[in-house]
N, CA, C, O and CB atoms as a CASP TS submission, in Angstrom:
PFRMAT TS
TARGET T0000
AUTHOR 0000-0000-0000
METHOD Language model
MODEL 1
PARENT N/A
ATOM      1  N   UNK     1     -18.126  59.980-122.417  1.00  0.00           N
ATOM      2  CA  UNK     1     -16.979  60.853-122.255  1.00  0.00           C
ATOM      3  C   UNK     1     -16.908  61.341-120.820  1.00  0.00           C
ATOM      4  O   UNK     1     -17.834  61.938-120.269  1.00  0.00           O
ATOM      5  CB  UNK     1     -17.049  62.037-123.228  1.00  0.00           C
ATOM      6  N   UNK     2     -15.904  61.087-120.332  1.00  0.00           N
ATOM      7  CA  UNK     2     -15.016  61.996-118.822  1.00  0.00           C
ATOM      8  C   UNK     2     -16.074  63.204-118.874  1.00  0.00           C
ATOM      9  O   UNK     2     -16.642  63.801-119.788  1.00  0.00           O
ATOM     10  CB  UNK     2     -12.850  62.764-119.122  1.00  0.00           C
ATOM     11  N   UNK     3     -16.079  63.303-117.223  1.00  0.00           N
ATOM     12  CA  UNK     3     -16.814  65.314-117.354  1.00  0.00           C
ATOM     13  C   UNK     3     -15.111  65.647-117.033  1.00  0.00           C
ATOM     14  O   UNK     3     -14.271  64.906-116.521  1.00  0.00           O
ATOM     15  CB  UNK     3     -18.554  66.269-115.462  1.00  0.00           C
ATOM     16  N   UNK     4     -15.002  66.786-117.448  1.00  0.00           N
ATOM     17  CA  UNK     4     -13.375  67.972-116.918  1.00  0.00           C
ATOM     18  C   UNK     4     -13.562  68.035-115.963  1.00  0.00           C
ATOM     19  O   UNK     4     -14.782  68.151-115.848  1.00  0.00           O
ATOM     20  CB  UNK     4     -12.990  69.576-117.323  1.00  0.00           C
ATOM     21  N   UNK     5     -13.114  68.038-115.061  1.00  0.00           N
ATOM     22  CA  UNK     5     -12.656  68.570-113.777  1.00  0.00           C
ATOM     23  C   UNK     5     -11.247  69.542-113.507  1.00  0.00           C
ATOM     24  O   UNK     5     -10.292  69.369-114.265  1.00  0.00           O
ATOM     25  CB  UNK     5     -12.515  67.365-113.015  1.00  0.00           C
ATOM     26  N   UNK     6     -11.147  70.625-112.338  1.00  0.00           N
ATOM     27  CA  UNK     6     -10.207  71.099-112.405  1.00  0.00           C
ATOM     28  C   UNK     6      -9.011  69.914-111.763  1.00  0.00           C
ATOM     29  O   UNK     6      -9.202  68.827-111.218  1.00  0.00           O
ATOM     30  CB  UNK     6     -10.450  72.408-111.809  1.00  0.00           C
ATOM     31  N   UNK     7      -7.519  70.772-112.150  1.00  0.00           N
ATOM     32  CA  UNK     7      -6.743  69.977-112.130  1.00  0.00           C
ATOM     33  C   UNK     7      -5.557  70.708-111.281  1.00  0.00           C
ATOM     34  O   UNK     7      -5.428  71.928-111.376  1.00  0.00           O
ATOM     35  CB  UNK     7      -6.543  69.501-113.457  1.00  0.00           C
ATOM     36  N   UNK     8      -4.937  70.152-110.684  1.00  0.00           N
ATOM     37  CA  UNK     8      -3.241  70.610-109.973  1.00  0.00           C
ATOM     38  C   UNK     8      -2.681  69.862-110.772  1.00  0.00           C
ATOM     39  O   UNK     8      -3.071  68.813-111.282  1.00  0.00           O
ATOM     40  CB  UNK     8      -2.676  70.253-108.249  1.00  0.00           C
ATOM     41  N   UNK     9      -1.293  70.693-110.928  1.00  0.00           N
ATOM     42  CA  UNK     9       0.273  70.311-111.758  1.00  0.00           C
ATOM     43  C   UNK     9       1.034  69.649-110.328  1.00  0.00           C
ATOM     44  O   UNK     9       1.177  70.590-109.546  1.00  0.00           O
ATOM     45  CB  UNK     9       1.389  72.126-112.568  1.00  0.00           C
ATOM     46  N   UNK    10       1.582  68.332-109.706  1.00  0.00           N
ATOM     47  CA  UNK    10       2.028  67.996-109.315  1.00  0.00           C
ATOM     48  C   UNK    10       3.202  67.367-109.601  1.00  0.00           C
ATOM     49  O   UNK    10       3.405  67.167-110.798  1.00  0.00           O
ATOM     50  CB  UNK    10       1.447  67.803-109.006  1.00  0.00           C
ATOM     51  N   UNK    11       4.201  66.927-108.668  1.00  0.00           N
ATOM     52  CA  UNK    11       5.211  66.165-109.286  1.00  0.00           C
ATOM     53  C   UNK    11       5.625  64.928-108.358  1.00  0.00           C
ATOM     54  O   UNK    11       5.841  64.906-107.146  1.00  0.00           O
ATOM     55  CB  UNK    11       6.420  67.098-109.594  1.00  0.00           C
ATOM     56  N   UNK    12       5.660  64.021-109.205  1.00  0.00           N
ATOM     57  CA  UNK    12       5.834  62.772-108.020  1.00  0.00           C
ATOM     58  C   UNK    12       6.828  61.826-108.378  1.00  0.00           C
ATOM     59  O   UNK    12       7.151  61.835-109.566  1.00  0.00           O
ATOM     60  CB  UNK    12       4.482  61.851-107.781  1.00  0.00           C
ATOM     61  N   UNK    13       7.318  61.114-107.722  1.00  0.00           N
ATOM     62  CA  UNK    13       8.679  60.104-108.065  1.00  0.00           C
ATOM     63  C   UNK    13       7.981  58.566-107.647  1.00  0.00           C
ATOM     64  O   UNK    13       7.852  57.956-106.585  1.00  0.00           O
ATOM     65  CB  UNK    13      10.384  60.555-106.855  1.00  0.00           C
ATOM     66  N   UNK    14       7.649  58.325-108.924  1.00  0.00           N
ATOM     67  CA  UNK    14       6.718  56.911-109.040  1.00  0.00           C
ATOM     68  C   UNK    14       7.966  55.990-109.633  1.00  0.00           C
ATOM     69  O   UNK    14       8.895  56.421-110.317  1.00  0.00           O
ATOM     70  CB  UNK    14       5.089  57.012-110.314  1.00  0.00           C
ATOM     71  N   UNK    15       7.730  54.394-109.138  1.00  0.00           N
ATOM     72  CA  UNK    15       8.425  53.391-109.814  1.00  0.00           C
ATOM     73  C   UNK    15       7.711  53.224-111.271  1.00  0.00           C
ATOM     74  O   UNK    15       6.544  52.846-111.374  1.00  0.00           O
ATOM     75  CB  UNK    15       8.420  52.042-108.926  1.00  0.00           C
ATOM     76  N   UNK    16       8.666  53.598-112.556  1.00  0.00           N
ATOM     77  CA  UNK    16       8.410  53.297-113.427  1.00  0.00           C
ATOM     78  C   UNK    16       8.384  52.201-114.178  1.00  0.00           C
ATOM     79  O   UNK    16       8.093  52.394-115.359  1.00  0.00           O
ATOM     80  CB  UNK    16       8.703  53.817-113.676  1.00  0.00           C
ATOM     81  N   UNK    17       8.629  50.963-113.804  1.00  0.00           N
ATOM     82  CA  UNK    17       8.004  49.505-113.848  1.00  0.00           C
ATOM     83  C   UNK    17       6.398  49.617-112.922  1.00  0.00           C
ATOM     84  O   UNK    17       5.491  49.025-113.508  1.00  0.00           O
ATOM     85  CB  UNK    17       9.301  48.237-112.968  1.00  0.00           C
ATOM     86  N   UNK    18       6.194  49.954-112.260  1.00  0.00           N
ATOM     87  CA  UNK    18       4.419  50.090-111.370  1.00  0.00           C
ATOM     88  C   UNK    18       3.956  51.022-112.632  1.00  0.00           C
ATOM     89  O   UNK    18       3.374  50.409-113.526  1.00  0.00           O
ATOM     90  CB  UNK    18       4.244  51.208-109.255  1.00  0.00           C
ATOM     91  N   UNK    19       4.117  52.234-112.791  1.00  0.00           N
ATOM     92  CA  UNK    19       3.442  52.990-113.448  1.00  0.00           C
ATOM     93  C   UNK    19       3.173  52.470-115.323  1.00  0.00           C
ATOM     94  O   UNK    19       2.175  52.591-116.034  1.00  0.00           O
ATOM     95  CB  UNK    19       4.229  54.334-113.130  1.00  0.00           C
ATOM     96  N   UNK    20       4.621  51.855-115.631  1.00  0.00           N
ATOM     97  CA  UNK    20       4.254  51.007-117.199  1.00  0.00           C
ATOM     98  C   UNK    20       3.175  49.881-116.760  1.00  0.00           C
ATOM     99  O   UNK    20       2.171  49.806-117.469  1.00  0.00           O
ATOM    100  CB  UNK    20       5.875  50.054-118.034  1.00  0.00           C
ATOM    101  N   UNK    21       3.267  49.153-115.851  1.00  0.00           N
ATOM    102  CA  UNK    21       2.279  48.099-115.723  1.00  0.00           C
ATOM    103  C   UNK    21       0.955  48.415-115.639  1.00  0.00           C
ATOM    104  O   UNK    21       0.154  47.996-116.475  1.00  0.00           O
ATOM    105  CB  UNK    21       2.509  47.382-114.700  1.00  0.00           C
ATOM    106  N   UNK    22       0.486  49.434-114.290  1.00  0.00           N
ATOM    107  CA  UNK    22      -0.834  50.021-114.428  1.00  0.00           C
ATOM    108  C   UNK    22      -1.197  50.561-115.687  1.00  0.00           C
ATOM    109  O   UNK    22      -2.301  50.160-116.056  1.00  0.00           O
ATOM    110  CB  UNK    22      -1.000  51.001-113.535  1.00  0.00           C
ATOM    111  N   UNK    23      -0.597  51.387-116.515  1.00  0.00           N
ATOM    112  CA  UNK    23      -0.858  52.203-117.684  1.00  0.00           C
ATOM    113  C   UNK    23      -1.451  50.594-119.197  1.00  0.00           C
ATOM    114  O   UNK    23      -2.228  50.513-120.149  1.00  0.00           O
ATOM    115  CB  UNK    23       1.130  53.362-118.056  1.00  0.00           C
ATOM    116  N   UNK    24      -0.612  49.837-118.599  1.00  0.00           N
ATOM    117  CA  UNK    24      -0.935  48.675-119.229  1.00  0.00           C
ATOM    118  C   UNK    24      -2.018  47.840-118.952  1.00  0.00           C
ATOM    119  O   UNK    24      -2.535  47.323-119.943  1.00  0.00           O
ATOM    120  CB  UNK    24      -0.040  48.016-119.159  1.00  0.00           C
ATOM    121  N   UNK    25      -2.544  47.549-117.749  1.00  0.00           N
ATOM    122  CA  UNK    25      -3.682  47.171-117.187  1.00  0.00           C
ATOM    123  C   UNK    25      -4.701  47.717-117.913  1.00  0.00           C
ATOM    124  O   UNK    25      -5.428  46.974-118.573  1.00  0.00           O
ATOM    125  CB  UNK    25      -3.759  47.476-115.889  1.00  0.00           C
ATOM    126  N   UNK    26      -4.930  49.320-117.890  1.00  0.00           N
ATOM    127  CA  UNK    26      -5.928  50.446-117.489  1.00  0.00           C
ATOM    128  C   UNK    26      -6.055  50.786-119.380  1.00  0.00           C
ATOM    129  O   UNK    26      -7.037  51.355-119.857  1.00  0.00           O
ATOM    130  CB  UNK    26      -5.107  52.031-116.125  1.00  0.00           C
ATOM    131  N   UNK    27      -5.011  50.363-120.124  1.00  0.00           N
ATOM    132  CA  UNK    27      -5.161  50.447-121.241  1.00  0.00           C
ATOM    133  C   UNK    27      -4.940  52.100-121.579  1.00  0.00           C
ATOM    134  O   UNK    27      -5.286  52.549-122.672  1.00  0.00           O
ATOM    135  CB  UNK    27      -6.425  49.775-121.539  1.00  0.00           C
ATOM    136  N   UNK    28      -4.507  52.710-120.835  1.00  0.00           N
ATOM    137  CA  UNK    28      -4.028  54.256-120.771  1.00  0.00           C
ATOM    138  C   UNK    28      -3.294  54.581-121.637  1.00  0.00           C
ATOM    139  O   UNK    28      -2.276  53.939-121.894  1.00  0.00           O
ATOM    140  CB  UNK    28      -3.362  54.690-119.697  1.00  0.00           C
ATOM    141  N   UNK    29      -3.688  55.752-122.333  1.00  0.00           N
ATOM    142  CA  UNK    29      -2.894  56.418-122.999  1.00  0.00           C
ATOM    143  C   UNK    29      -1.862  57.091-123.357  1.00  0.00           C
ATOM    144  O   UNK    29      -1.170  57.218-124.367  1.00  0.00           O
ATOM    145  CB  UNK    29      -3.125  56.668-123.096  1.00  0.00           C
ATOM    146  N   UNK    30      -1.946  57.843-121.406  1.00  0.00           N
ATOM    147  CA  UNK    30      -1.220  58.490-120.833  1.00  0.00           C
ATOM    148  C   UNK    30      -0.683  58.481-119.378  1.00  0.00           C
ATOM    149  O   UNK    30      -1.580  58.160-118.599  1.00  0.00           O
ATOM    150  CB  UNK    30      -1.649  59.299-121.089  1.00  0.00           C
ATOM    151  N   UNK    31       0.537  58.742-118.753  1.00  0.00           N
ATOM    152  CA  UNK    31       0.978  58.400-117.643  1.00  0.00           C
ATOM    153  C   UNK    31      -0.358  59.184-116.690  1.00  0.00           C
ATOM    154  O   UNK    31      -1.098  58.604-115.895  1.00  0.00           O
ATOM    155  CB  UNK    31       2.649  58.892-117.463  1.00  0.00           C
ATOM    156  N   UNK    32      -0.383  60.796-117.092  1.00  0.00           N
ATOM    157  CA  UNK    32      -1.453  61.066-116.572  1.00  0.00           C
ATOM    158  C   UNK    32      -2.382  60.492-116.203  1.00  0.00           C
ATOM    159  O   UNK    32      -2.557  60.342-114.993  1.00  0.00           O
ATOM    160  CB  UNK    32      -1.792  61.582-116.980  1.00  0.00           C
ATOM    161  N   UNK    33      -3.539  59.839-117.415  1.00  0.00           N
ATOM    162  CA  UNK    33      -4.298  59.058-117.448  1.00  0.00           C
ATOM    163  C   UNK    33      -4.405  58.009-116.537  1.00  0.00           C
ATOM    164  O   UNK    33      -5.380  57.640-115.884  1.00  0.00           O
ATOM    165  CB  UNK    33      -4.238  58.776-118.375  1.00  0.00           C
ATOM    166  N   UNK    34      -3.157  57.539-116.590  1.00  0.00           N
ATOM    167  CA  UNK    34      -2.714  56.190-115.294  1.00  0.00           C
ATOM    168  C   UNK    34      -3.268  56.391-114.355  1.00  0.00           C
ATOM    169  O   UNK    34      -4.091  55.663-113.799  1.00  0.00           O
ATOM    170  CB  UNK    34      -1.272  55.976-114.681  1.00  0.00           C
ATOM    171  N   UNK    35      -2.802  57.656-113.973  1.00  0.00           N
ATOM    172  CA  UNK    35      -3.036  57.977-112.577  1.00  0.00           C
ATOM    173  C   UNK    35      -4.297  58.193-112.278  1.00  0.00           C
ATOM    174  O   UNK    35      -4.906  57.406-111.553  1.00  0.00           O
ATOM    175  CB  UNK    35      -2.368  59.027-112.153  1.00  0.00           C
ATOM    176  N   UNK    36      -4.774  59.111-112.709  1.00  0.00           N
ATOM    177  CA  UNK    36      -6.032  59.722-112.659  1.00  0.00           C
ATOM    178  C   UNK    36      -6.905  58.389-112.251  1.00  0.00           C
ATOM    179  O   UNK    36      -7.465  58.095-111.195  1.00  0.00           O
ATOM    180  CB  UNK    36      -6.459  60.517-114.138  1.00  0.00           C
ATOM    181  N   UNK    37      -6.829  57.904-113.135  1.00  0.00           N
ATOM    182  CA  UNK    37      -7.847  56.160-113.478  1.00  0.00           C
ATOM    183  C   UNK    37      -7.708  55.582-111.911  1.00  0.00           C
ATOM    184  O   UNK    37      -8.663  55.518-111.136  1.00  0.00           O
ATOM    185  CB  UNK    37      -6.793  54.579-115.004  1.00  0.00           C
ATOM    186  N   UNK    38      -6.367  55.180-111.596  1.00  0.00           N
ATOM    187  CA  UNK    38      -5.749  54.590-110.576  1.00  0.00           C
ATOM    188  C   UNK    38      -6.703  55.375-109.102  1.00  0.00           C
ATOM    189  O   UNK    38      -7.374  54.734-108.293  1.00  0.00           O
ATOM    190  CB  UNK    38      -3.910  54.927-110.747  1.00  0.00           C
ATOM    191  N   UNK    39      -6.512  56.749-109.104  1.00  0.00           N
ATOM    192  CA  UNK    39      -7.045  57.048-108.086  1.00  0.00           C
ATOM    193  C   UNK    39      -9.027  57.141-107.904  1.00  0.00           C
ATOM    194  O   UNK    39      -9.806  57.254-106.957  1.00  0.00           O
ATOM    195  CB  UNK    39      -6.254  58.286-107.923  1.00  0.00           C
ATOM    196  N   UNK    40      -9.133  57.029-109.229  1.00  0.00           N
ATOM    197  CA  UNK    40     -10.550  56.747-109.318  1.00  0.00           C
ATOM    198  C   UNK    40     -10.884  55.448-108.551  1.00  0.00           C
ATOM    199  O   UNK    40     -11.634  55.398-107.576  1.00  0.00           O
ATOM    200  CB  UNK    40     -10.981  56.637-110.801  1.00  0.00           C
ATOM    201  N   UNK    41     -10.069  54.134-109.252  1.00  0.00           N
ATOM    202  CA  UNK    41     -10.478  52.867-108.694  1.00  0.00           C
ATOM    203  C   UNK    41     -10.524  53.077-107.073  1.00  0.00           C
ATOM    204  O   UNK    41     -11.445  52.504-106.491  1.00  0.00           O
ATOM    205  CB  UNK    41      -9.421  51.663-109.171  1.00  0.00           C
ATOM    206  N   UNK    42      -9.517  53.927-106.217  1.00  0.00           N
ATOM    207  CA  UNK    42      -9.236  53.492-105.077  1.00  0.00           C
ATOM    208  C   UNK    42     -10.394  54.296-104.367  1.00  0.00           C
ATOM    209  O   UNK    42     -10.815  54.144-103.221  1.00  0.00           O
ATOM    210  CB  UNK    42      -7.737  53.694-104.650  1.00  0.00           C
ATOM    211  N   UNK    43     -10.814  55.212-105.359  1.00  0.00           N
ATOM    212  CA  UNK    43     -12.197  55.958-104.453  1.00  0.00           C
ATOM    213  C   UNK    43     -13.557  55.347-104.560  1.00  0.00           C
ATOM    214  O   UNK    43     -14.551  55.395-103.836  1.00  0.00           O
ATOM    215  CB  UNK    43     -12.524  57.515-104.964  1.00  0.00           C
ATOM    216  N   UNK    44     -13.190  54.553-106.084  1.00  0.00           N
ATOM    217  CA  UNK    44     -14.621  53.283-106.053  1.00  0.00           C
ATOM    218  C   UNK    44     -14.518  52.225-105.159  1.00  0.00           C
ATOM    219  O   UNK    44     -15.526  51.668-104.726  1.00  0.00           O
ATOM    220  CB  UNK    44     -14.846  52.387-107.479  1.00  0.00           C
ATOM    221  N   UNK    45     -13.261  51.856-104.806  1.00  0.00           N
ATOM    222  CA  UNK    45     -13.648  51.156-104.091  1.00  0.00           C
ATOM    223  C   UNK    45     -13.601  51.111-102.420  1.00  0.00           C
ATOM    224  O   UNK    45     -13.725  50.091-101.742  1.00  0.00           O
ATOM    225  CB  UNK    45     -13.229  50.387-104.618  1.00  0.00           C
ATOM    226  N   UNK    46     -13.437  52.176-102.032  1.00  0.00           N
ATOM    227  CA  UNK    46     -13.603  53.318-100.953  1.00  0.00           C
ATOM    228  C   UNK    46     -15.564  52.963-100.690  1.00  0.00           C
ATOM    229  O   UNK    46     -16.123  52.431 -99.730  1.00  0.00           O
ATOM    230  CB  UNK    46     -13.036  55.364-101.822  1.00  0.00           C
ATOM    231  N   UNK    47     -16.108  53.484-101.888  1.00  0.00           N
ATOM    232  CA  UNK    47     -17.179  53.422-102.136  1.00  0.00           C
ATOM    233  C   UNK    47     -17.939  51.970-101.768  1.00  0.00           C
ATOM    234  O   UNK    47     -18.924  51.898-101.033  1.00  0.00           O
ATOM    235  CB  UNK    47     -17.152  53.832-103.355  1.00  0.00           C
ATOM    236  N   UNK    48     -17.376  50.981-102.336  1.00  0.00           N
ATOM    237  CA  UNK    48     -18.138  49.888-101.854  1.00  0.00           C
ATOM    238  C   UNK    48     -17.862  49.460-100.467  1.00  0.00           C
ATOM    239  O   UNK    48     -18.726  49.126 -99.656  1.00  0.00           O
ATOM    240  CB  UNK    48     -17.955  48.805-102.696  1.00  0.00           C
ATOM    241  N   UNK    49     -16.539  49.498-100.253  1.00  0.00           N
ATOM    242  CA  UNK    49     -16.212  48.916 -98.534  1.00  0.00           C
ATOM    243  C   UNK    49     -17.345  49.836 -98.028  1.00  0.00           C
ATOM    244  O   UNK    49     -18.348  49.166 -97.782  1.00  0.00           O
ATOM    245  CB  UNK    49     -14.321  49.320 -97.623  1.00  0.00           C
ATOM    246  N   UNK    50     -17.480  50.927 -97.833  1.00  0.00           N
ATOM    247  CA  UNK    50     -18.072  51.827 -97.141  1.00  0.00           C
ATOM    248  C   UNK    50     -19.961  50.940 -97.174  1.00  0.00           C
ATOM    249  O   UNK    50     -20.506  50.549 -96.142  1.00  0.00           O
ATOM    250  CB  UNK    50     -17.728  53.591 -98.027  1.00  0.00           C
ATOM    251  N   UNK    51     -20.646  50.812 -98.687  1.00  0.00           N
ATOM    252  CA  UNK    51     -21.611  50.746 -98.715  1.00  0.00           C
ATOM    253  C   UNK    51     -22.091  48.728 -98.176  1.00  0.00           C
ATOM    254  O   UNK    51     -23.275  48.423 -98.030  1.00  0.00           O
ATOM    255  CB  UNK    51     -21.847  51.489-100.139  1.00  0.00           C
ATOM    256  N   UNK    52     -21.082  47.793 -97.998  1.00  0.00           N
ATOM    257  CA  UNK    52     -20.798  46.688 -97.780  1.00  0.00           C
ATOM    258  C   UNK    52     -20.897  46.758 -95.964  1.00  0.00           C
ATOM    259  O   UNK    52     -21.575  46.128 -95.153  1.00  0.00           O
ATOM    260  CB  UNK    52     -19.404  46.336 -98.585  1.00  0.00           C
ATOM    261  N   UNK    53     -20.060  47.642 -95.853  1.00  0.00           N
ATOM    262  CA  UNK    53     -20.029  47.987 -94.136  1.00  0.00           C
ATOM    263  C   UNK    53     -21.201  48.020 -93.790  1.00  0.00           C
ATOM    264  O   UNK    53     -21.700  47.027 -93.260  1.00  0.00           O
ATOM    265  CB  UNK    53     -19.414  49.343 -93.584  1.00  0.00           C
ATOM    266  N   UNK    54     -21.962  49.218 -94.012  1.00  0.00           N
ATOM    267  CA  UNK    54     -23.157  50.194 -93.995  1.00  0.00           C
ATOM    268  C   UNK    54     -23.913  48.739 -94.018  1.00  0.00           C
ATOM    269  O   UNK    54     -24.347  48.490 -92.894  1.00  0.00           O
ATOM    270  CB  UNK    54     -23.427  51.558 -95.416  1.00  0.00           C
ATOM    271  N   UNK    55     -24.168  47.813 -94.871  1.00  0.00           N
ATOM    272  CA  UNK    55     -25.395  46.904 -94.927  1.00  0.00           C
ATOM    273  C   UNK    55     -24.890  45.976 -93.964  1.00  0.00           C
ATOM    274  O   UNK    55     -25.388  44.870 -94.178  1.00  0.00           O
ATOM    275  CB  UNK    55     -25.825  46.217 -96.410  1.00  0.00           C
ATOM    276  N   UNK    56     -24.169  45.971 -93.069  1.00  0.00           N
ATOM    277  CA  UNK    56     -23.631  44.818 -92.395  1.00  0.00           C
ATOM    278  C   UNK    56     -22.888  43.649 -93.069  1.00  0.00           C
ATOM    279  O   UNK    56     -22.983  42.508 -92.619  1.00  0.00           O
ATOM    280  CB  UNK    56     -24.640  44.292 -91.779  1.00  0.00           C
ATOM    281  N   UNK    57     -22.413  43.839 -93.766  1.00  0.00           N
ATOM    282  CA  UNK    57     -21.239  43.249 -94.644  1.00  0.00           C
ATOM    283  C   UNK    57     -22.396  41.850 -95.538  1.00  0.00           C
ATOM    284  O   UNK    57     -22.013  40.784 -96.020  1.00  0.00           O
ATOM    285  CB  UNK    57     -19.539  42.467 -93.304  1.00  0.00           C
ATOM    286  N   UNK    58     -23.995  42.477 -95.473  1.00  0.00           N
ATOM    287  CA  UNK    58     -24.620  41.555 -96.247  1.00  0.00           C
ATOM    288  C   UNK    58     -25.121  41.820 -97.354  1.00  0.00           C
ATOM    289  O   UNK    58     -25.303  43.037 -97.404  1.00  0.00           O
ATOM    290  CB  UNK    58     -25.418  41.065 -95.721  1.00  0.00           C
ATOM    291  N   UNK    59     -25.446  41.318 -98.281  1.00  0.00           N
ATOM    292  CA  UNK    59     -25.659  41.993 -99.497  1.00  0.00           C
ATOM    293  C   UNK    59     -27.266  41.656 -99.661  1.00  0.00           C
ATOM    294  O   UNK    59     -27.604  40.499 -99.410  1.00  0.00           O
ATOM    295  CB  UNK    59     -24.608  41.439-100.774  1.00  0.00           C
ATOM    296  N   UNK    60     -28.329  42.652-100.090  1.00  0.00           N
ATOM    297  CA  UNK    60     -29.827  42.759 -99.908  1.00  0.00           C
ATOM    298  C   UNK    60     -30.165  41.151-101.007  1.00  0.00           C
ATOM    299  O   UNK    60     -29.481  40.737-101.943  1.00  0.00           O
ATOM    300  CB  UNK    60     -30.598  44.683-100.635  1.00  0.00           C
ATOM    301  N   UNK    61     -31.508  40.535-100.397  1.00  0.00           N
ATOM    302  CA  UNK    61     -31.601  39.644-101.281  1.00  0.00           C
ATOM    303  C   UNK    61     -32.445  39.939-102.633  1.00  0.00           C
ATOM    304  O   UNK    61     -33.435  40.671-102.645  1.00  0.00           O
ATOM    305  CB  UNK    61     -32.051  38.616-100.598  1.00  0.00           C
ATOM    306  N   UNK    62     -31.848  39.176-103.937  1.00  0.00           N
ATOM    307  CA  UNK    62     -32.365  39.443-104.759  1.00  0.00           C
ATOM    308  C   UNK    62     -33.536  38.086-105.338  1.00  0.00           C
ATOM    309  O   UNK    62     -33.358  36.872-105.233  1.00  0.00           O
ATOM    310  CB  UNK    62     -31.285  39.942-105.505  1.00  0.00           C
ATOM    311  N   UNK    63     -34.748  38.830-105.964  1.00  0.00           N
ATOM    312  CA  UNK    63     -35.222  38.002-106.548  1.00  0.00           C
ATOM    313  C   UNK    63     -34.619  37.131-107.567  1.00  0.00           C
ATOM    314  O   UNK    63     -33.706  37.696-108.168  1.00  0.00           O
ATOM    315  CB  UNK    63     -36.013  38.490-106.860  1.00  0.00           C
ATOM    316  N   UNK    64     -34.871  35.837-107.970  1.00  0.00           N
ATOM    317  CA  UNK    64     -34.037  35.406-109.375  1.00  0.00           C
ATOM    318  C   UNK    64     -34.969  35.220-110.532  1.00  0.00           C
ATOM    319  O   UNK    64     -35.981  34.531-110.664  1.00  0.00           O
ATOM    320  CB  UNK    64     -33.197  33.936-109.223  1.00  0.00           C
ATOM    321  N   UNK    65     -34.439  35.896-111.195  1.00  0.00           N
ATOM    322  CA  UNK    65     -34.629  36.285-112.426  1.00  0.00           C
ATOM    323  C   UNK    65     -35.768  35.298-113.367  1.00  0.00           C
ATOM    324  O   UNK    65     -35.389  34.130-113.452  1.00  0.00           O
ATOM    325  CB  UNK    65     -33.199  36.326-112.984  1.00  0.00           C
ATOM    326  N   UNK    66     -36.656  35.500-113.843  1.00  0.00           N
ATOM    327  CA  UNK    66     -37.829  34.543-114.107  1.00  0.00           C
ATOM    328  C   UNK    66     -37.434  34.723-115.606  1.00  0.00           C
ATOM    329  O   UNK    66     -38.067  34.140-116.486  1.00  0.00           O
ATOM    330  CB  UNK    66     -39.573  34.987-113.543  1.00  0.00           C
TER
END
């Protein structure tokens, strides 16, 4: 389960063909939801460019698996 976080009431003028499609992707419940989700992905993957950079765009070697 989600932890709560606090929240702002915003209002935004989204294309509602983008927003049915993501909500459809993301399997969302809610337009809310859409979003929320949506801006998660863009901070995960914020997260990896950042940690991809950081290693020199190489990825550590792994042992294979015995």
């Amino acid at each position: 389960m989600r932890e709560r976080r606090a929240t702002v009431k915003k209002t935004y003028n989204l294309p509602p063909v983008l927003l049915s499609r993501a909500k459809r992707i993301l399997k969302a419940k809610t337009e809310t939801e859409t979003i929320v989700r949506s801006l998660e992905e863009i901070a995960f993957m914020d997260e990896v460019e950042r940690a991809v950079r950081a290693t020199g765009g190489r990825l550590p070697k792994f042992d294979p698996l015995r």
